[in-house]
C-alpha positions as CSV (number, residue, x, y, z in Angstrom):
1,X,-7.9,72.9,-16.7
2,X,-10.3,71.6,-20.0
3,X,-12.2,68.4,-19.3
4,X,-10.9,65.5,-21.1
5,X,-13.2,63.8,-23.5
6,X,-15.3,61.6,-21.4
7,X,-15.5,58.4,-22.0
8,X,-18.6,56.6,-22.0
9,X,-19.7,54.7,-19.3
10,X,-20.0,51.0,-20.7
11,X,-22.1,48.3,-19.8
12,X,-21.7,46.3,-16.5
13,X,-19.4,49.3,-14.5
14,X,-20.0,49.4,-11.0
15,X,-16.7,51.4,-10.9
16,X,-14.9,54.4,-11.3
17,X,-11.4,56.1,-11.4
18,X,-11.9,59.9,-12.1
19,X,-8.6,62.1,-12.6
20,X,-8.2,65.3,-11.3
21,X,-7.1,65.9,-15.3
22,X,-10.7,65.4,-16.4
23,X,-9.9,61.6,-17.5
24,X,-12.6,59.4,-16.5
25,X,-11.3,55.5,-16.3
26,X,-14.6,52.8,-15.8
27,X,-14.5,49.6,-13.9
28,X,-15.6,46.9,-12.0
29,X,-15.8,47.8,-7.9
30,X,-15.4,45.5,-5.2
31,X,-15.0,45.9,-1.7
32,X,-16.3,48.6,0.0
33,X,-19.0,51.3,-2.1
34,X,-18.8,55.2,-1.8
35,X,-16.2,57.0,-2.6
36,X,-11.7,58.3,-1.6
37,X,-10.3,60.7,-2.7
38,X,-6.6,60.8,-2.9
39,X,-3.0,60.8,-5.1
40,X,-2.7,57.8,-7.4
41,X,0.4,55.8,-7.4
42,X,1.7,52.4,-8.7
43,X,3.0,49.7,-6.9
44,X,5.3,47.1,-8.7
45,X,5.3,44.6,-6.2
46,X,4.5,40.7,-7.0
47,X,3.2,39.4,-3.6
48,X,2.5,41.3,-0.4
49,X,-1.0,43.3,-1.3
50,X,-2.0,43.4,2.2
51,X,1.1,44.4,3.9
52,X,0.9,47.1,1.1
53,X,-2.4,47.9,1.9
54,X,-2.0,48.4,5.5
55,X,1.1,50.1,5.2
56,X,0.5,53.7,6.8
57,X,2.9,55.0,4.6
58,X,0.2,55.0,1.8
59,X,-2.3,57.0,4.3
60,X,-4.0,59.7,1.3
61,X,-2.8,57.2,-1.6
62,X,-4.7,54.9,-3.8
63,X,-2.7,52.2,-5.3
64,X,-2.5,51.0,-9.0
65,X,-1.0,47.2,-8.7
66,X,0.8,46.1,-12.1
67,X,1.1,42.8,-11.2
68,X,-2.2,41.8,-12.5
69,X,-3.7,39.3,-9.9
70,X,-4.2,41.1,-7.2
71,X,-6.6,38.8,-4.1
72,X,-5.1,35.7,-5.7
73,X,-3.8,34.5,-2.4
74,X,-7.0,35.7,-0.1
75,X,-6.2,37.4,3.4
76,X,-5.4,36.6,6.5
77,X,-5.0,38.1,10.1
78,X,-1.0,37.8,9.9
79,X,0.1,39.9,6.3
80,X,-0.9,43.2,8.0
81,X,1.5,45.9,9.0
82,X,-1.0,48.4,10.8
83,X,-4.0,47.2,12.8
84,X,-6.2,48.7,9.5
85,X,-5.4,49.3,5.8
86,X,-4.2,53.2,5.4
87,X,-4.4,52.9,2.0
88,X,-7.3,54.4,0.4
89,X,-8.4,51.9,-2.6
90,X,-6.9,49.4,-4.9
91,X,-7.2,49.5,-8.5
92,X,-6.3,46.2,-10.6
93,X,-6.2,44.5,-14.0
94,X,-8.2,41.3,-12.9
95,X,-11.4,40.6,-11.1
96,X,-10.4,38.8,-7.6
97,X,-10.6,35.5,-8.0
98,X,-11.3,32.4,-5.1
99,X,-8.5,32.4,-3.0
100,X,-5.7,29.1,-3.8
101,X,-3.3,29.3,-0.6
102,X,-3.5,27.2,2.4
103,X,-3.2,30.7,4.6
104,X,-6.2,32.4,3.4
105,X,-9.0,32.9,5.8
106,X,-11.1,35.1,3.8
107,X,-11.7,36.6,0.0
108,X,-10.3,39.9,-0.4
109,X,-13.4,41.6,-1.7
110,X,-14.6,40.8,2.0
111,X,-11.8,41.9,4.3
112,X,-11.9,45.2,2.0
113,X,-15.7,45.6,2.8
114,X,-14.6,45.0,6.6
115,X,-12.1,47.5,6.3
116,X,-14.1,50.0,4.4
117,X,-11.8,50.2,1.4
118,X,-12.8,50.5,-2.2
119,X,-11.4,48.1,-5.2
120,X,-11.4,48.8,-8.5
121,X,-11.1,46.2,-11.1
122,X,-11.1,45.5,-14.9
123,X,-8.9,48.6,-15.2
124,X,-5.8,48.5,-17.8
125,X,-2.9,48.9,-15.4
126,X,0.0,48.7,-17.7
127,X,-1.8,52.6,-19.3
128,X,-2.3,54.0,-16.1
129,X,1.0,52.8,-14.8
130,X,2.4,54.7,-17.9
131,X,0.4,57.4,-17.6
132,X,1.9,58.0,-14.1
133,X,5.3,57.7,-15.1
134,X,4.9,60.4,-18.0
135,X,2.8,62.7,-15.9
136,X,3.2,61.9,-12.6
137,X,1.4,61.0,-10.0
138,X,-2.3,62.3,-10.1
139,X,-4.9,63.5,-8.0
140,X,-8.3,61.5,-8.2
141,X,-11.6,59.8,-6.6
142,X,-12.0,56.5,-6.9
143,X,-15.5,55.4,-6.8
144,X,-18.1,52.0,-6.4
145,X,-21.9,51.7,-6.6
146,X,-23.5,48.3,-7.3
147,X,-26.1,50.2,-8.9
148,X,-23.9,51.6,-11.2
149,X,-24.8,55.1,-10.8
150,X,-22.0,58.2,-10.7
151,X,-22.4,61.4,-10.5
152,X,-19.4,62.1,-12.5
153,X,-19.1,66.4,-12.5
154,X,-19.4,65.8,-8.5
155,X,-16.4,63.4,-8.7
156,X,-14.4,65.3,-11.1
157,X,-14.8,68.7,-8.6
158,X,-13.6,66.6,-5.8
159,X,-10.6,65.0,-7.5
160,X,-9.7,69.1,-8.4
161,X,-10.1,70.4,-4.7
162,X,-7.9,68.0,-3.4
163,X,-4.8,69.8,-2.1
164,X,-2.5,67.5,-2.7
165,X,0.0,65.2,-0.7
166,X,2.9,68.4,-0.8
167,X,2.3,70.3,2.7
168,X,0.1,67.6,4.3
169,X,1.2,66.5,8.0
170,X,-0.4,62.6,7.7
171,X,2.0,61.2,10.5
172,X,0.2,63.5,13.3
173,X,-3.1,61.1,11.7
174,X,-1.6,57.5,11.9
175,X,0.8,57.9,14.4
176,X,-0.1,55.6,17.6
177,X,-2.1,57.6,20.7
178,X,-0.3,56.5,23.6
179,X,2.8,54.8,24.2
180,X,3.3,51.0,24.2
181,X,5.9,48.4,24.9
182,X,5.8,46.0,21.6
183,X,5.9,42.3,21.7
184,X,6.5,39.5,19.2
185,X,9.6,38.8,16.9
186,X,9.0,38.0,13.3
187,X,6.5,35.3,12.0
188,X,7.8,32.1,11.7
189,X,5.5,29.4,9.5
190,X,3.8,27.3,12.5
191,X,4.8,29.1,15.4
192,X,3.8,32.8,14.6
193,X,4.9,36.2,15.8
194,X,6.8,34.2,18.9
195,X,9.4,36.2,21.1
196,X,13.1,36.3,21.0
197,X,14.6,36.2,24.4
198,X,14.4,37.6,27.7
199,X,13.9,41.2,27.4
200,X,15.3,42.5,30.5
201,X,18.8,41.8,28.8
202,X,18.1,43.2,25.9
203,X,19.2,46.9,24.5
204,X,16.2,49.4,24.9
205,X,14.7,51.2,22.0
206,X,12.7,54.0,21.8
207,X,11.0,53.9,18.8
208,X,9.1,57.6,17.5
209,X,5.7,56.4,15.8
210,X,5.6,58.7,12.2
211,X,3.1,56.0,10.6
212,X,5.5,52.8,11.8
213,X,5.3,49.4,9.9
214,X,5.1,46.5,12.2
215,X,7.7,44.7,10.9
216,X,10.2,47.1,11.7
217,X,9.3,46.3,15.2
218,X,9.7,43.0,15.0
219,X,12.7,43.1,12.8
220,X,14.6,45.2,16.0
221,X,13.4,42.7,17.9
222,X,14.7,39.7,15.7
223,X,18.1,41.7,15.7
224,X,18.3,41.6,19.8
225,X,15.9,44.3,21.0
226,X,13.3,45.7,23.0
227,X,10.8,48.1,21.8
228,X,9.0,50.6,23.5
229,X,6.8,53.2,20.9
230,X,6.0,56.7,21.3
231,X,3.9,59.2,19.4
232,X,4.8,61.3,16.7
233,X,4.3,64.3,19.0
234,X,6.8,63.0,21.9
235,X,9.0,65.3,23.3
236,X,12.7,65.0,24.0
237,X,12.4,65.0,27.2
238,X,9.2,61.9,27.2
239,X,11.8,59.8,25.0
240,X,14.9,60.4,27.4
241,X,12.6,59.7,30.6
242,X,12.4,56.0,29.0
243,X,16.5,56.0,29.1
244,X,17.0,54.0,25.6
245,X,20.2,52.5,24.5
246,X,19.0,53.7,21.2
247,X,16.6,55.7,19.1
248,X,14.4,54.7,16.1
249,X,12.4,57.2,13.4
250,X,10.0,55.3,12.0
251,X,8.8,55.6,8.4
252,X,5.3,57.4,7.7
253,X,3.2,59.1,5.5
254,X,2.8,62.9,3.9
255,X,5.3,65.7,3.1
256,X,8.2,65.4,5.5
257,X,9.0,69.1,5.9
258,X,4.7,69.6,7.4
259,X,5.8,66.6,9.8
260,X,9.0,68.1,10.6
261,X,8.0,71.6,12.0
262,X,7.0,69.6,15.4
263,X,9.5,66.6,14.7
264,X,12.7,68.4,13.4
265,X,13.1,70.4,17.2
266,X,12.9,67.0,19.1
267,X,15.1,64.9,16.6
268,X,17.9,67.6,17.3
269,X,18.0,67.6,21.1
270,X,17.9,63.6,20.8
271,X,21.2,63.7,17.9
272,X,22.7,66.1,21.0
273,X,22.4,62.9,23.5
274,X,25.2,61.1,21.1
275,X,22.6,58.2,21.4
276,X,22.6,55.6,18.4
277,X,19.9,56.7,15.9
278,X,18.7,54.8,13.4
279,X,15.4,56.2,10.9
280,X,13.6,54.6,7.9
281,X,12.1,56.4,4.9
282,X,10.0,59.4,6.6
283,X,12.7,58.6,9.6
284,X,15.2,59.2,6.9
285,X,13.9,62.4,5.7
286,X,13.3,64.2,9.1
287,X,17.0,63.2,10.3
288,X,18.0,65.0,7.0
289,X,16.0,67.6,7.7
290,X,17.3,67.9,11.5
291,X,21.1,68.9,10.2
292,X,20.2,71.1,7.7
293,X,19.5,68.7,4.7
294,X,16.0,69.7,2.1
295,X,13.3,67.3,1.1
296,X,11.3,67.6,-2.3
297,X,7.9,66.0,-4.2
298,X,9.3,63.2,-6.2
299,X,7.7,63.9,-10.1
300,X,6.1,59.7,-9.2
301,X,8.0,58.5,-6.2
302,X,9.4,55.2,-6.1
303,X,7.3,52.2,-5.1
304,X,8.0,48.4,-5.2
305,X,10.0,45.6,-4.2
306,X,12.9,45.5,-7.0
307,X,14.6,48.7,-6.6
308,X,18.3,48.6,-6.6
309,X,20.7,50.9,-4.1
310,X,24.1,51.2,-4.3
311,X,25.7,51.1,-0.8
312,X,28.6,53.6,-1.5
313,X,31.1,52.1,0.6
314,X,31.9,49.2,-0.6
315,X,30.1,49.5,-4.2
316,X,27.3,46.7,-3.2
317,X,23.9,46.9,-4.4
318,X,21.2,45.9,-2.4
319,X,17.5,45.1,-3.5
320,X,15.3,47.1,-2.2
321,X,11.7,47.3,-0.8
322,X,10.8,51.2,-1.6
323,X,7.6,53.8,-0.4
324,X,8.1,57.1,-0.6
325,X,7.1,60.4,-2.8
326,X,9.4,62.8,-1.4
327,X,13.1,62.2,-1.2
328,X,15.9,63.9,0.2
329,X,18.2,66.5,-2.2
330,X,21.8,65.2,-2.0
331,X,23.1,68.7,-3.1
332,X,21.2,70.3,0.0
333,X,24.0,67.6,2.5
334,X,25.7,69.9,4.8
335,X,29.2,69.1,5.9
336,X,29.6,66.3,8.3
337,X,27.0,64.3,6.4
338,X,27.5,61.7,4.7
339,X,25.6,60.0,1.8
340,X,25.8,56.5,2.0
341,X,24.0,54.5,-0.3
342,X,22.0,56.0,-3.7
343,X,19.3,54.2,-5.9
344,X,20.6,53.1,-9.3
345,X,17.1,54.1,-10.8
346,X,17.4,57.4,-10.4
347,X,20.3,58.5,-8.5
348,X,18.3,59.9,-5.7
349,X,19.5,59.7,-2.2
350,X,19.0,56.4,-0.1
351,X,21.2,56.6,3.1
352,X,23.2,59.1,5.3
353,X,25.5,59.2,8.0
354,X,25.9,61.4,10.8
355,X,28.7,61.9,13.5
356,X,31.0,59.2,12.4
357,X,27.7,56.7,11.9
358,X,26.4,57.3,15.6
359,X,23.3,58.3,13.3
360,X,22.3,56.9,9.8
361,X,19.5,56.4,7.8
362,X,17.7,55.3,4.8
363,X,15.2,55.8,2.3
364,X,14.2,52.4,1.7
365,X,12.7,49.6,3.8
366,X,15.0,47.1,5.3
367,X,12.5,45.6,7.3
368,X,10.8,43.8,3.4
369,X,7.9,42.8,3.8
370,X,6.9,42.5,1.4
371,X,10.2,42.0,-0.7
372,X,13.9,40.9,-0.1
373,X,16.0,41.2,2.7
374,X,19.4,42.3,1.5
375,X,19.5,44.7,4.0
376,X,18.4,43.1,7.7
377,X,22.3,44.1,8.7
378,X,21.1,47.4,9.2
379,X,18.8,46.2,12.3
380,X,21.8,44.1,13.8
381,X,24.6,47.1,13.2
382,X,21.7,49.5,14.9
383,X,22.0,46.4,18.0
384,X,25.5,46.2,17.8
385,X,26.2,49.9,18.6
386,X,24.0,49.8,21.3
387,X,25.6,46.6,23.0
């Protein structure tokens, strides 16, 4: 592939974004220095940066914000949805300013040098937001050194050796190392992540770790339930020995079909039990994949908080909070499968059924945070079946 014309480095860049294309896009850095390497995707999201950032769902990504103020709110310890941020670097229109919200308990550009993440400022969004939409989502390094000093050729071979999301297993990297029993309901202004209830009266699920958001957790427990996690790698048999009332796939990171060739076996013995199943996004994918269905490389994926679904029962639409790169190919549905809700974007399939609704799924995130929450009735008809 030819080099693009290089652009030269101007005055005051402490930053970098170099495409696997050849295309060499300066900045401002901020947060961590050094160096990730990773795909590039946008995020069209107005509010939510660090949940977004600690998503593990974005584990090998590096996200391109269009919303241009970006650290405007600061961070705190509660907008997290992983113990650390999975995604790589975050690349932004504006410089991060002083934090203005009563919540913030420290500047971003710090809790990204905690976290060892790299920013990118000064950058014009709204071109490489379009460039991703006509080309798709690249392959690139995104760099900071307070010097000021790149070796650009280096960058440029890294960006080109990087396989590429299609293939890669992330879950098996993000996925939790033992198994747990989670606490807390949702956060509540004042009180916190407080609990719901007794637990010993409470449905039991077993929830299979892929790269899980923690407010799916909490969202089950807000519905009525109690939560006990496993690894990506559990057996059958280790989910069963915990004798759920139902079974949750949680969402994750990296091509679905690498993840499935360990997950796929297990999700079938566990549809045999007749047990409710419920998955989200990578959960979604690997139950499809379990009856038969194929998964694909989306040409830029869907990101954000605005994406509309159309629930195909009933002709609602639901806004959505979206993730994902790969999506499942409606044509590839076996019989006994049913598609239940499709985005109005693209058409792409957003829900199934299985066995009468004993097991259903979607591609989106009902759990929205950040975004809306058209869809919480998911968690409370998950519940409801196991009651």
């Amino acid at each position: 592939m030819a080099d693009a014309t290089p652009i030269p480095m101007p005055e005051g860049a402490t930053g970098v974004l170099v495409l696997a294309s050849g295309e060499v896009i300066w900045g401002r850095g901020f947060g961590a220095e050094g160096s990730a390497v990773g795909e590039v995707c946008f995020h069209t999201a107005m509010t939510g940066y660090q949940e977004i950032m600690t998503d593990p769902s974005f584990a090998g990504q590096m996200i391109c914000f269009t919303f241009p103020h970006i650290g405007n709110v600061g961070a705190n310890p509660d907008d997290v949805e992983a113990d650390n941020p999975h995604a790589l670097g975050m690349i932004v229109r504006e410089d991060v300013t002083e934090p203005s919200n009563f919540r913030s308990a420290e500047h971003l550009d710090a809790w990204m040098r905690k976290h060892d993440r790299i920013g990118l400022s000064g950058i014009d969004t709204r071109a490489l937001t379009r460039r991703i939409r006509g080309g798709g989502a690249p392959n690139g390094v995104v760099a900071h050194a307070a010097d000021g000093k790149f070796d650009i050729p280096a960058l440029l071979a890294q960006a080109r050796a990087w396989p590429g999301l299609e293939g890669m297993d992330l879950a098996i990297t993000v996925t939790a190392e033992t198994h747990y029993g989670w606490e807390g309901g949702v956060w509540r202004l004042g009180f916190g992540y407080g609990g719901e209830g007794a637990e010993d009266e409470r449905p039991h699920v077993v929830a299979i770790d892929y790269g899980s958001k923690h407010n799916i957790f909490r969202n089950l427990v807000k519905a009525g339930a109690k939560v006990t996690v496993l690894p990506a790698t559990a057996t059958a048999e280790q989910v069963l020995s915990f004798d759920p009332d139902g079974i949750f796939l949680s969402n994750g990171p990296g091509d679905p079909a690498a993840t499935g060739e360990y997950a796929v076996p297990v999700i079938r013995e566990l549809l045999a039990t007749k047990k409710p199943l419920f998955g989200i996004c990578l959960g979604h994918q690997l139950l499809a994949l379990a009856v038969g269905a194929q998964t694909t490389k989306m040409f830029q994926g869907h990101r954000g908080a605005n994406h509309p679904v159309k629930r195909l029962s009933d002709g609602a639409v639901e806004i959505t909070s979206m993730n994902h790169g790969f999506a499942v190919e409606s044509a590839t549905l076996p019989e006994g499968v049913v598609e239940t809700h499709v985005s109005l974007f693209d058409g792409s399939n957003c829900g199934i059924e299985i066995d009468g609704g004993r097991a259903f799924s979607v591609q989106y995130h009902p759990e929205a945070s950040p975004g809306p929450q058209d869809s919480f009735y998911l968690f409370e008809r998950f519940v409801g079946m196991m009651r």
